[in-house]
N, CA, C, O and CB atoms as a CASP TS submission, in Angstrom:
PFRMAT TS
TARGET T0000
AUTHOR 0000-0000-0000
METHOD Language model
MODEL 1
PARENT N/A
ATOM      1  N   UNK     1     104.282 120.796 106.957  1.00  0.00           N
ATOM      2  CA  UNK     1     105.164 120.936 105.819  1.00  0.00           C
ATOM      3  C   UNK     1     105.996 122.207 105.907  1.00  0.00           C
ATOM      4  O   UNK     1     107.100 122.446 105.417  1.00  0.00           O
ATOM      5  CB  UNK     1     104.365 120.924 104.541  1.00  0.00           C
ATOM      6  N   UNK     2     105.341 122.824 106.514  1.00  0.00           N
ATOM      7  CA  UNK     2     105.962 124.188 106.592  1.00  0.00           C
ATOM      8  C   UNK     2     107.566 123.954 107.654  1.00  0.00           C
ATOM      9  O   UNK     2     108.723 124.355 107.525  1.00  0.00           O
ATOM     10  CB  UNK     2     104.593 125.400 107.420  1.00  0.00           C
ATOM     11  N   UNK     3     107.218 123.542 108.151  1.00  0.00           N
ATOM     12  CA  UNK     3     108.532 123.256 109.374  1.00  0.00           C
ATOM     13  C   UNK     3     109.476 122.511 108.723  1.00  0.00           C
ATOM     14  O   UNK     3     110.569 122.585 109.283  1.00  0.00           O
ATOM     15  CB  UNK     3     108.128 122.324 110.835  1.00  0.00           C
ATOM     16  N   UNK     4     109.456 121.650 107.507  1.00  0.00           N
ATOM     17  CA  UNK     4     110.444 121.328 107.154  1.00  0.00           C
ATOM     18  C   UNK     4     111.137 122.313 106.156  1.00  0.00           C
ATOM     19  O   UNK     4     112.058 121.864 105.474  1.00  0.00           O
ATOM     20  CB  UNK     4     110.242 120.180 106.796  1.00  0.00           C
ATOM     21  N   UNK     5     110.737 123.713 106.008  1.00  0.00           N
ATOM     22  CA  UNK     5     111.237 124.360 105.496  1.00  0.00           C
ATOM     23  C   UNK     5     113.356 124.762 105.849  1.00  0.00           C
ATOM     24  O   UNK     5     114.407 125.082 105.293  1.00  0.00           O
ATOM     25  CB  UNK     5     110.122 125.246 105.696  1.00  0.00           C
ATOM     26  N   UNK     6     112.851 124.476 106.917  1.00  0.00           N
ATOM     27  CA  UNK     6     114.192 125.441 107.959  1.00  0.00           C
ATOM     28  C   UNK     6     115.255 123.988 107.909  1.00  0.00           C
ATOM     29  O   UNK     6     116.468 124.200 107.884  1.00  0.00           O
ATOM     30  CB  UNK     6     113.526 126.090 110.310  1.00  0.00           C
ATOM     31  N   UNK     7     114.792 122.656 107.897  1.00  0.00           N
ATOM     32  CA  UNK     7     115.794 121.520 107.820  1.00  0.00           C
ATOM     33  C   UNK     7     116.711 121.781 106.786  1.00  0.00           C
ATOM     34  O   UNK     7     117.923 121.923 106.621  1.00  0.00           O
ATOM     35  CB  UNK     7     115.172 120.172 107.576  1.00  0.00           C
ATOM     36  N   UNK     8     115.212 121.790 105.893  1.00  0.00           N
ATOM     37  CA  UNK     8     115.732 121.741 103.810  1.00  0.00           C
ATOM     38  C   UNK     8     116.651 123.126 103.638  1.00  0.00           C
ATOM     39  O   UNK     8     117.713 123.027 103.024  1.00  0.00           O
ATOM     40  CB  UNK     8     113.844 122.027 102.273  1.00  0.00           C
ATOM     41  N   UNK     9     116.250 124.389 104.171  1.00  0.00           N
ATOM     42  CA  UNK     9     117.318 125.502 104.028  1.00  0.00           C
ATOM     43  C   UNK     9     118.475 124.941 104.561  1.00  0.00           C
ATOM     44  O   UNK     9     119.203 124.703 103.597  1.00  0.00           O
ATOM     45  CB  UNK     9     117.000 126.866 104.759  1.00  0.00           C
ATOM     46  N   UNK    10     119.081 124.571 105.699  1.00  0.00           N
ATOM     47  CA  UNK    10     120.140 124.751 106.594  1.00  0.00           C
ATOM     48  C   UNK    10     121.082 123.142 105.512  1.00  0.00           C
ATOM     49  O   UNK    10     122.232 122.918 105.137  1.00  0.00           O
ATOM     50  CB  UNK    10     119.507 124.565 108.781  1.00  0.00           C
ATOM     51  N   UNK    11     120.130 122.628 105.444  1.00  0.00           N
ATOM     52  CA  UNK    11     121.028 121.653 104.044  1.00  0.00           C
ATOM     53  C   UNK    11     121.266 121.769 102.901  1.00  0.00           C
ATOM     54  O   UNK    11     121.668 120.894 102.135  1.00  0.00           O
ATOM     55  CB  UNK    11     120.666 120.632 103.672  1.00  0.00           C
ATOM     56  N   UNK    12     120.961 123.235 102.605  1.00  0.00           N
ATOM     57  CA  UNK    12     121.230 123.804 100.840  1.00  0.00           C
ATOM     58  C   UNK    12     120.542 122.911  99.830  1.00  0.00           C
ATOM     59  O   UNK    12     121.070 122.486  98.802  1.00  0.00           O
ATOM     60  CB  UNK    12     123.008 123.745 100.296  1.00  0.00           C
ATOM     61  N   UNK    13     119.113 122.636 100.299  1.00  0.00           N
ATOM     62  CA  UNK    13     118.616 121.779  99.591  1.00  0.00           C
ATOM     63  C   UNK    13     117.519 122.783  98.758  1.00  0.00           C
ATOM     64  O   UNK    13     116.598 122.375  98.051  1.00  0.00           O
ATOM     65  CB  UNK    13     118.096 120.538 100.477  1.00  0.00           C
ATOM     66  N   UNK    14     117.720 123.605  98.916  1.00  0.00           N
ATOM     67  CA  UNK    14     117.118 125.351  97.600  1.00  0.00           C
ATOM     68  C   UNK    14     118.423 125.619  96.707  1.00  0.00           C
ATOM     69  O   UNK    14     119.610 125.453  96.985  1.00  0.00           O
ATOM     70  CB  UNK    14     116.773 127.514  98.757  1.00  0.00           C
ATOM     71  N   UNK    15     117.886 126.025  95.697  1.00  0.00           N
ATOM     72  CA  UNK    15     118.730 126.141  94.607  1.00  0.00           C
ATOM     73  C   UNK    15     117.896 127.285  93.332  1.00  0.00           C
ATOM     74  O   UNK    15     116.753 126.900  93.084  1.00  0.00           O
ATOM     75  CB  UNK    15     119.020 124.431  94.058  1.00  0.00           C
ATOM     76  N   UNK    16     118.240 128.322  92.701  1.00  0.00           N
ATOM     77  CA  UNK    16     117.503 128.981  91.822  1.00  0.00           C
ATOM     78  C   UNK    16     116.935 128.027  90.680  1.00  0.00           C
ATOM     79  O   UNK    16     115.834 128.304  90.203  1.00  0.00           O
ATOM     80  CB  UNK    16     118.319 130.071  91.312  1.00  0.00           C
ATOM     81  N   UNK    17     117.777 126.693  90.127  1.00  0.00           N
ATOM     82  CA  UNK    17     117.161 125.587  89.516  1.00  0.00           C
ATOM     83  C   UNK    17     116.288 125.234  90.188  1.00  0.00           C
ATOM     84  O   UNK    17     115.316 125.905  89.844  1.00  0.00           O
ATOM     85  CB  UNK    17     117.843 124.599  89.240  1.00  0.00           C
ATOM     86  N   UNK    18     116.053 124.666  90.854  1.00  0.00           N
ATOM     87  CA  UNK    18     115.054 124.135  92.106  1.00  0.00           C
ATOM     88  C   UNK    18     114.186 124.554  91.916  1.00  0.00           C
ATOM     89  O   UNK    18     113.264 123.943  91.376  1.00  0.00           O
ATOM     90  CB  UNK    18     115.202 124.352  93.433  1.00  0.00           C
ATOM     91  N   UNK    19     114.115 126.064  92.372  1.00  0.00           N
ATOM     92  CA  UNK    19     113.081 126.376  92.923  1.00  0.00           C
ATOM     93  C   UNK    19     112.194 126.965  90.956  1.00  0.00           C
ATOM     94  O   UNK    19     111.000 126.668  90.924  1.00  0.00           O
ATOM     95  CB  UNK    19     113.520 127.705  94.494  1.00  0.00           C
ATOM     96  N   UNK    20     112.534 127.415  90.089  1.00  0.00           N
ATOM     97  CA  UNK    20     112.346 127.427  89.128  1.00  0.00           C
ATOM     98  C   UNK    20     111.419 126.341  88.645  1.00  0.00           C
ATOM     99  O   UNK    20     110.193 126.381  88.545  1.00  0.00           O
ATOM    100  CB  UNK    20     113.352 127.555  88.718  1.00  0.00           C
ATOM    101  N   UNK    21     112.251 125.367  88.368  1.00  0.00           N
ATOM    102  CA  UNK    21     111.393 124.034  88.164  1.00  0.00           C
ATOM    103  C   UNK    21     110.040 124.026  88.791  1.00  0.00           C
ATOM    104  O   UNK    21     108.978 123.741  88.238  1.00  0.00           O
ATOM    105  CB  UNK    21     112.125 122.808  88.756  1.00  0.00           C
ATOM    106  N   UNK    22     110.226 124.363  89.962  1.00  0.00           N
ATOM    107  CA  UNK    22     109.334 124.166  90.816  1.00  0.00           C
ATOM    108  C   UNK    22     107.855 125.007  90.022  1.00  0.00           C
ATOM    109  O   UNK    22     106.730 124.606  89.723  1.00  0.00           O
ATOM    110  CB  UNK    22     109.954 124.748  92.337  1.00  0.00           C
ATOM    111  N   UNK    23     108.671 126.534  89.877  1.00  0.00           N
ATOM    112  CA  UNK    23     107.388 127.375  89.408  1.00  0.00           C
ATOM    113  C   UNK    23     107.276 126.855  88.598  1.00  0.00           C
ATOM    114  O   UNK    23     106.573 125.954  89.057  1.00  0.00           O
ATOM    115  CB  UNK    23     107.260 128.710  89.136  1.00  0.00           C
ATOM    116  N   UNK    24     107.448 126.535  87.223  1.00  0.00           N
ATOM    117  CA  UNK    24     107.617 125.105  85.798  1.00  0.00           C
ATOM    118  C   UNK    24     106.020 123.941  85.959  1.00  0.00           C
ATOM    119  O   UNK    24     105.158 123.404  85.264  1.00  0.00           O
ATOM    120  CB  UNK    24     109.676 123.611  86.347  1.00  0.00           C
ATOM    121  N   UNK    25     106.437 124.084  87.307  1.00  0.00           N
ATOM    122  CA  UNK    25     105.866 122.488  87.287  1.00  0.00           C
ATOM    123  C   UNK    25     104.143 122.739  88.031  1.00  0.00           C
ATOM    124  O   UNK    25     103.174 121.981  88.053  1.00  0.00           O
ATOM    125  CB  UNK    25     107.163 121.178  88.559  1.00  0.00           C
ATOM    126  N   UNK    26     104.329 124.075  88.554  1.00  0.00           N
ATOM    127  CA  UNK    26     103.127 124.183  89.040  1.00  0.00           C
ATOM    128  C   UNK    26     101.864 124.677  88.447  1.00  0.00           C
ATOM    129  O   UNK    26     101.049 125.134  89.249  1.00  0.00           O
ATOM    130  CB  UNK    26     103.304 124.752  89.904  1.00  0.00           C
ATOM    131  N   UNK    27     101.521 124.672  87.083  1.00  0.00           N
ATOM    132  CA  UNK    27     100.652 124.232  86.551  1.00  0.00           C
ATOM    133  C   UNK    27     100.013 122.980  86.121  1.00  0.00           C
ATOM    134  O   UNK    27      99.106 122.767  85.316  1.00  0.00           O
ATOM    135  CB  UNK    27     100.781 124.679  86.011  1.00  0.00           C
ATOM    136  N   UNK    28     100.693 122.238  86.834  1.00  0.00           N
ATOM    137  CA  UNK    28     100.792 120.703  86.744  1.00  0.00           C
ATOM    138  C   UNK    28      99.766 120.440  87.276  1.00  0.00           C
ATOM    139  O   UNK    28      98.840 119.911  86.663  1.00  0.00           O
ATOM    140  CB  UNK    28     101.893 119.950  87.337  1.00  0.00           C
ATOM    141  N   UNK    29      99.720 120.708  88.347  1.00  0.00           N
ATOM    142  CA  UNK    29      99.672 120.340  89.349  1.00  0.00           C
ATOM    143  C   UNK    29      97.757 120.204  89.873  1.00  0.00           C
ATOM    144  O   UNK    29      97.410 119.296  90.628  1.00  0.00           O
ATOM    145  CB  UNK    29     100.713 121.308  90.040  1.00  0.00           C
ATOM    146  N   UNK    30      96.929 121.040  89.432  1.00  0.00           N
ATOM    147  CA  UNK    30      95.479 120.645  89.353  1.00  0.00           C
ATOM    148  C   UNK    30      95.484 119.258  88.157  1.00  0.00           C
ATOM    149  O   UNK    30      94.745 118.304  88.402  1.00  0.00           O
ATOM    150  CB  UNK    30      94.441 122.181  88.781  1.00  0.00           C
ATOM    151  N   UNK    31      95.894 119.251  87.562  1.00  0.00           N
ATOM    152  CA  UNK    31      96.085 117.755  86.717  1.00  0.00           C
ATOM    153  C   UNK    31      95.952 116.772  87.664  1.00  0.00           C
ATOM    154  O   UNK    31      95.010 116.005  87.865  1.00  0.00           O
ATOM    155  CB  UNK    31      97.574 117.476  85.950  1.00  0.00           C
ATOM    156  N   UNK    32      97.207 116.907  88.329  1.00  0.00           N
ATOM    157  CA  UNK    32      97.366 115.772  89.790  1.00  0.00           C
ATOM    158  C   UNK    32      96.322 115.463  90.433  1.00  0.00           C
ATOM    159  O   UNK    32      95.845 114.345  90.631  1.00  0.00           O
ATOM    160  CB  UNK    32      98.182 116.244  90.990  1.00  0.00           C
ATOM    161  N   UNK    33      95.794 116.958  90.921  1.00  0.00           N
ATOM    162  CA  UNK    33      94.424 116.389  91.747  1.00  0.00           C
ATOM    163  C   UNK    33      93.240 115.942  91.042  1.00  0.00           C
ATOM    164  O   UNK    33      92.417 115.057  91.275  1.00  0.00           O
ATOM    165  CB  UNK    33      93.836 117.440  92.634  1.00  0.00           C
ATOM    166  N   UNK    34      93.332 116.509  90.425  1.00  0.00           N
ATOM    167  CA  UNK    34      92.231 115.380  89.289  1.00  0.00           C
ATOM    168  C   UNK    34      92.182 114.211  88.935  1.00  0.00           C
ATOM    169  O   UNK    34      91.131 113.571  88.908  1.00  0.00           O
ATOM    170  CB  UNK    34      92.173 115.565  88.117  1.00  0.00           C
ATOM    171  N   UNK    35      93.653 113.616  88.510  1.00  0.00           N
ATOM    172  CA  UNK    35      93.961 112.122  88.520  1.00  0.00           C
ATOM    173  C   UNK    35      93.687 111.828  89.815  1.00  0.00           C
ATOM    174  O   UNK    35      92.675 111.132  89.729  1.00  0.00           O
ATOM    175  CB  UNK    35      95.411 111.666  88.116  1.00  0.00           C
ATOM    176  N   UNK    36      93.980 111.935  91.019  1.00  0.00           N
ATOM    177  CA  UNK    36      94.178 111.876  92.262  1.00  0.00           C
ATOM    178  C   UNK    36      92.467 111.017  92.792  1.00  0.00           C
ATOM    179  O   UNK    36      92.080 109.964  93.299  1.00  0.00           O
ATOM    180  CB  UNK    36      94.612 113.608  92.840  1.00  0.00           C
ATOM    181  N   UNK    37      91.827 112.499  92.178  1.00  0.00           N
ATOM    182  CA  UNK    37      90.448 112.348  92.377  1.00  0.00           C
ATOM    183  C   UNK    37      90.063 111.207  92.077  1.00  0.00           C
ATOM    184  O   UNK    37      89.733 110.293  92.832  1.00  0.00           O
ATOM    185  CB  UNK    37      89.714 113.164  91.770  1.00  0.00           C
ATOM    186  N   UNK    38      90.102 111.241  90.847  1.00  0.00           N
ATOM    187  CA  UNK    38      89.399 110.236  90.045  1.00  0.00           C
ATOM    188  C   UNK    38      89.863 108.364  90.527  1.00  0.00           C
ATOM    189  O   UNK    38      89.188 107.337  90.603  1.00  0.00           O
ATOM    190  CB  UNK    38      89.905 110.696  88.290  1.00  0.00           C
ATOM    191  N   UNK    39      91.388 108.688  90.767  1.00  0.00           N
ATOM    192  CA  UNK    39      91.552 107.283  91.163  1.00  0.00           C
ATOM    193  C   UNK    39      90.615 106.306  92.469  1.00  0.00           C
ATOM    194  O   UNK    39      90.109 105.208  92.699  1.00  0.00           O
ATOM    195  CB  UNK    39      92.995 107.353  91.543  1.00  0.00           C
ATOM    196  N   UNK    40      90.899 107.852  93.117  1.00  0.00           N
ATOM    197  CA  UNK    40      90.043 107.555  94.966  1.00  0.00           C
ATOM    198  C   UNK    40      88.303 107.215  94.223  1.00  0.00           C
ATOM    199  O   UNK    40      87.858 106.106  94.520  1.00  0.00           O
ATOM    200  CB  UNK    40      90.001 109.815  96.549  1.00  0.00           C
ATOM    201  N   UNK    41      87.740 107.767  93.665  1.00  0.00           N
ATOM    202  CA  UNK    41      86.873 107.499  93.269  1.00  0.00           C
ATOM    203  C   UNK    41      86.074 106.427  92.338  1.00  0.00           C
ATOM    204  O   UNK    41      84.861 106.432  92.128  1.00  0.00           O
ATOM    205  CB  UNK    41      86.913 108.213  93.131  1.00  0.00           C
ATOM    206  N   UNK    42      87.129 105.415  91.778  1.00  0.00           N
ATOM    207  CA  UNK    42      86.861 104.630  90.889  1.00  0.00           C
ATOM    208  C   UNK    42      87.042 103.349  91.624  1.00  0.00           C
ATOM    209  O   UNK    42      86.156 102.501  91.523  1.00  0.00           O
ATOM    210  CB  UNK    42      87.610 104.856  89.705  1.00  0.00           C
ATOM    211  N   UNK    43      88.392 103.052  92.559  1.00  0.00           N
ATOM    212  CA  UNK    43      89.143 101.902  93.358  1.00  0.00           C
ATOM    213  C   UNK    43      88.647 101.684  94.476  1.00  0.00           C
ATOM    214  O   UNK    43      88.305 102.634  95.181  1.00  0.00           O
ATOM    215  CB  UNK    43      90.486 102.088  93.635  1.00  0.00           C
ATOM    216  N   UNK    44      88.495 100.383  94.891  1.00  0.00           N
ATOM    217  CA  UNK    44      87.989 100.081  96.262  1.00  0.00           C
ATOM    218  C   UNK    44      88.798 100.718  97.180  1.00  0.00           C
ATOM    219  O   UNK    44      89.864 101.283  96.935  1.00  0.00           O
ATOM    220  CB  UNK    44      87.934  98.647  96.590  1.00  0.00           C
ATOM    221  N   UNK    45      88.187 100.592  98.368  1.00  0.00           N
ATOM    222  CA  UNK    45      88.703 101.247  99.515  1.00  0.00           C
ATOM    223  C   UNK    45      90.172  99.926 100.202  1.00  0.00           C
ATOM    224  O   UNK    45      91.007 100.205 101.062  1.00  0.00           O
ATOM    225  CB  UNK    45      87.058 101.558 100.752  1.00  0.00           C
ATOM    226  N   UNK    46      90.099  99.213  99.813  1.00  0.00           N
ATOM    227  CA  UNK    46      90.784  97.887  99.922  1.00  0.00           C
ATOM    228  C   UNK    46      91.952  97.896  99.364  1.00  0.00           C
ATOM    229  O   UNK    46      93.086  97.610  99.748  1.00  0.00           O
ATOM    230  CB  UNK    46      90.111  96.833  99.379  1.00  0.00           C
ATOM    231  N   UNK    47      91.512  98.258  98.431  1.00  0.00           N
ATOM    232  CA  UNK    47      92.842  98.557  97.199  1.00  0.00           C
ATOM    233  C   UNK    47      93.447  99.423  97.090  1.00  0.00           C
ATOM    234  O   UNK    47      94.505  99.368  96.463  1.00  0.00           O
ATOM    235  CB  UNK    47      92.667  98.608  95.992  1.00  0.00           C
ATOM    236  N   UNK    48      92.930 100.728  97.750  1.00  0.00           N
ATOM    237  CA  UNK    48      93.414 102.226  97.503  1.00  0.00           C
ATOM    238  C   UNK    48      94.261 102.017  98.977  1.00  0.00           C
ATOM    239  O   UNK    48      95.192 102.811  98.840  1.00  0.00           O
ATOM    240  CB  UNK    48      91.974 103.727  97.365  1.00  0.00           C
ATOM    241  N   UNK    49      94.403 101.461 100.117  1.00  0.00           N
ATOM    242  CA  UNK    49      94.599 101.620 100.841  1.00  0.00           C
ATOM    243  C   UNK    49      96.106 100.418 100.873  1.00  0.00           C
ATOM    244  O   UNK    49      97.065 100.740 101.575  1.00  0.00           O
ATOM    245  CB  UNK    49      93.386 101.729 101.511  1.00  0.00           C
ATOM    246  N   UNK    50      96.141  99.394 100.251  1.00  0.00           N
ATOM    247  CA  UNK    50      97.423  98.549 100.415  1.00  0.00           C
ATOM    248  C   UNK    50      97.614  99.616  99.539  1.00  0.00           C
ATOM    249  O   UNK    50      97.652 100.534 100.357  1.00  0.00           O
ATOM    250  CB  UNK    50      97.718  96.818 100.092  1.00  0.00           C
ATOM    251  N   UNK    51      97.857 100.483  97.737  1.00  0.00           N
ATOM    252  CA  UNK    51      98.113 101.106  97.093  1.00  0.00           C
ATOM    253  C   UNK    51      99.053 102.122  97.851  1.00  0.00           C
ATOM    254  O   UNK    51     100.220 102.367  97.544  1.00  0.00           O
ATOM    255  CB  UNK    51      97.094 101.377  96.505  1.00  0.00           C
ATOM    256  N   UNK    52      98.272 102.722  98.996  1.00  0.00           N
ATOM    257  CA  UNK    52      98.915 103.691  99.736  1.00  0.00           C
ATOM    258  C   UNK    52     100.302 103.194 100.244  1.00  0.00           C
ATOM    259  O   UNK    52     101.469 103.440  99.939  1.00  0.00           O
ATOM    260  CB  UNK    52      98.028 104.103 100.852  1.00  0.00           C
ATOM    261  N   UNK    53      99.496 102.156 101.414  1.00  0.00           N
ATOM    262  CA  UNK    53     100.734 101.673 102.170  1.00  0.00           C
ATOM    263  C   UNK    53     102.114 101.077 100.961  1.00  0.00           C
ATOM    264  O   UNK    53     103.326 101.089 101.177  1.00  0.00           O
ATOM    265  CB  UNK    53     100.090 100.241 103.295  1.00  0.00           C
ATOM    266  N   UNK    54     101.752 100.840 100.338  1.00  0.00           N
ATOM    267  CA  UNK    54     102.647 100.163  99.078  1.00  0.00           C
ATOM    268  C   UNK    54     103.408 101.482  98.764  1.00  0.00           C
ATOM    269  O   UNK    54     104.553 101.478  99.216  1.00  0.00           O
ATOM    270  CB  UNK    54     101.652  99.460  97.544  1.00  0.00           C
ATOM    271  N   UNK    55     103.054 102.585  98.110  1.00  0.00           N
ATOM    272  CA  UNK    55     103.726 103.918  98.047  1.00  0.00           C
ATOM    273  C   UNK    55     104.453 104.513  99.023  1.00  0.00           C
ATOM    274  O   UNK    55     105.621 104.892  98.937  1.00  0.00           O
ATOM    275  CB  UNK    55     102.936 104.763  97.815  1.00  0.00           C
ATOM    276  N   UNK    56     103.597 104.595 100.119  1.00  0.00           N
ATOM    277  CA  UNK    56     104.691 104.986 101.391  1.00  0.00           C
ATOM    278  C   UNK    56     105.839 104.140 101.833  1.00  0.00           C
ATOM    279  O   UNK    56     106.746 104.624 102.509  1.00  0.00           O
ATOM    280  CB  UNK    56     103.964 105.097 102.675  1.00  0.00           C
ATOM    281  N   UNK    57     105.822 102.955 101.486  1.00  0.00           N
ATOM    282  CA  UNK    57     107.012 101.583 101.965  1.00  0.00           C
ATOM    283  C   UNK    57     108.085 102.324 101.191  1.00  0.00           C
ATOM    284  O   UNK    57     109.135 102.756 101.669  1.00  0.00           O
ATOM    285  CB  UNK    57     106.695  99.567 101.284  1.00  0.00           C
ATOM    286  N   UNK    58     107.653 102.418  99.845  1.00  0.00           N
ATOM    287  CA  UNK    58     108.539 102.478  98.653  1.00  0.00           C
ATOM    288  C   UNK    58     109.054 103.570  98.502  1.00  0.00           C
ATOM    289  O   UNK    58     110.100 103.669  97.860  1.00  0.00           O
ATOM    290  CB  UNK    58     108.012 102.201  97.512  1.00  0.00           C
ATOM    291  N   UNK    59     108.533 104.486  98.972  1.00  0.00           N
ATOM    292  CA  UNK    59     109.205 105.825  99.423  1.00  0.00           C
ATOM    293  C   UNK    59     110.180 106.080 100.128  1.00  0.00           C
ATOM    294  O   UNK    59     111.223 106.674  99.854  1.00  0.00           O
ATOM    295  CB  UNK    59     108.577 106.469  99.960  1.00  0.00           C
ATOM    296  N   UNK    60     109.575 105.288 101.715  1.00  0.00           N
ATOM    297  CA  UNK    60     110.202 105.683 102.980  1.00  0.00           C
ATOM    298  C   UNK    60     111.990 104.919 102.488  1.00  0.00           C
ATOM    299  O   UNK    60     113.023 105.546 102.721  1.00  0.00           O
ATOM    300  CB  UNK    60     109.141 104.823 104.655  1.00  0.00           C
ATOM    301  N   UNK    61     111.987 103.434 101.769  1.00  0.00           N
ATOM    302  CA  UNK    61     112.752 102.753 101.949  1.00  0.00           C
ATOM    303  C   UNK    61     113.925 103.371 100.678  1.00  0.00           C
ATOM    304  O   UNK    61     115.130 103.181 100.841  1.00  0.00           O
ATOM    305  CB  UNK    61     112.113 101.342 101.996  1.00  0.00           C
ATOM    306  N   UNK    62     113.521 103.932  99.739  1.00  0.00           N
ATOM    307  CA  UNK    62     113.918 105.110  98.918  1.00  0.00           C
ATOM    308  C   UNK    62     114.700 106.235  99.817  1.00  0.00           C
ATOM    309  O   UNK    62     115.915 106.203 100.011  1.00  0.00           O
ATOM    310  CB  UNK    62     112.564 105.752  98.242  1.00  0.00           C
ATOM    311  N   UNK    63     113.958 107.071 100.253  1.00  0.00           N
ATOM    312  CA  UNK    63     114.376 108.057 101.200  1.00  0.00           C
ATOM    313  C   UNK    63     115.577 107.725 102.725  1.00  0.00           C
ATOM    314  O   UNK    63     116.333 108.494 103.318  1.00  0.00           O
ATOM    315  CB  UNK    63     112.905 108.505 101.685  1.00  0.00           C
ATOM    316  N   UNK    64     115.321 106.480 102.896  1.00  0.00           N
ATOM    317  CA  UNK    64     116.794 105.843 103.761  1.00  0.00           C
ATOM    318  C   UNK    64     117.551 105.373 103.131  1.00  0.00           C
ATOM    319  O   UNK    64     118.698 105.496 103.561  1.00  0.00           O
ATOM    320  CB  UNK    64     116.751 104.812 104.715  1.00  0.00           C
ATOM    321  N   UNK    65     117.416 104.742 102.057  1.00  0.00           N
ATOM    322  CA  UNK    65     118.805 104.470 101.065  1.00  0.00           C
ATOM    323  C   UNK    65     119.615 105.296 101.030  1.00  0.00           C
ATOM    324  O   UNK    65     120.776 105.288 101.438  1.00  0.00           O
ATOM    325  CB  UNK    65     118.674 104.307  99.723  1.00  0.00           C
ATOM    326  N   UNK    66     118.735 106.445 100.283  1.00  0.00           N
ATOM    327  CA  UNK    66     119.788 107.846  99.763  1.00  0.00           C
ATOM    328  C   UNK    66     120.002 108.367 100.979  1.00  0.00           C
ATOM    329  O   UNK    66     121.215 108.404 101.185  1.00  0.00           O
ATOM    330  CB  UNK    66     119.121 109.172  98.666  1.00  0.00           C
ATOM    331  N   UNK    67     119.561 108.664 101.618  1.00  0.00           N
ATOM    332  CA  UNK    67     120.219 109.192 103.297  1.00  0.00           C
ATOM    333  C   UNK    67     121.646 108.509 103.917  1.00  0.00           C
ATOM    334  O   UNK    67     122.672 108.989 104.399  1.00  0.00           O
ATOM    335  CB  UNK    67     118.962 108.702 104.616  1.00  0.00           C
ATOM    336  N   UNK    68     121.092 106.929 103.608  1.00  0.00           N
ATOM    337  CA  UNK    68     122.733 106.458 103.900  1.00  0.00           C
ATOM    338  C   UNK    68     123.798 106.327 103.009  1.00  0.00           C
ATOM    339  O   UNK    68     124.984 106.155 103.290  1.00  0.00           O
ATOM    340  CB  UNK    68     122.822 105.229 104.381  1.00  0.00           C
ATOM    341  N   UNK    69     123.143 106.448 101.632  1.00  0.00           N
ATOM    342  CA  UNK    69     124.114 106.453 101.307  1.00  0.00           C
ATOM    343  C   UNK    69     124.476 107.650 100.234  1.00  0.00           C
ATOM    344  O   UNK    69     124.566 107.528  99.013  1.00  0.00           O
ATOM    345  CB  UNK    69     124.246 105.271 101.027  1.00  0.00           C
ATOM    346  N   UNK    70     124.670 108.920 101.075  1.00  0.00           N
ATOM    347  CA  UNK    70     124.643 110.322 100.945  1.00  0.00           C
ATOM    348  C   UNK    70     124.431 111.028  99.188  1.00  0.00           C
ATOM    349  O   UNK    70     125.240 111.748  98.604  1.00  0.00           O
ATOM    350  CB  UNK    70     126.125 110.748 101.659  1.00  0.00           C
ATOM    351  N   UNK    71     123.244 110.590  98.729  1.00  0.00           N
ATOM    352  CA  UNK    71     122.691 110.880  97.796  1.00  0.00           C
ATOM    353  C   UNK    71     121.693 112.281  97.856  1.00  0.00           C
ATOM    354  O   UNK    71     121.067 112.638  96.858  1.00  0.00           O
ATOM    355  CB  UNK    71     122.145 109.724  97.515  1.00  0.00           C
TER
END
């Protein structure tokens, strides 16, 4: 994660909003892992796992949209 630091700089993808929010939001953020937790812990391994692949599809195919079409 760290290495995509230097992509995201050189594309002005930092901003004092940005990064603000960011501090904003990071008390959030043990919340997350707690939900996180709890989900992995309640859901089959069956289910948590299309769940995944289902999130990453929906992401990846998200993340090439806006790439092509310069969002």
């Amino acid at each position: 994660n760290t290495i995509k630091l230097i992509p995201f700089a050189l594309l002005g993808r930092f901003s004092q909003e940005q990064l603000t929010a960011n501090l904003w939001m990071m008390p959030i953020l043990p919340v997350g892992v707690l939900i996180g937790y709890g989900i992995v812990r309640i859901m089959h391994e069956k289910f948590y796992t299309r769940f995944i692949y289902l999130t990453l599809v929906l992401t990846s195919v998200t993340l090439i949209y806006r790439a092509l079409a310069g969002i």
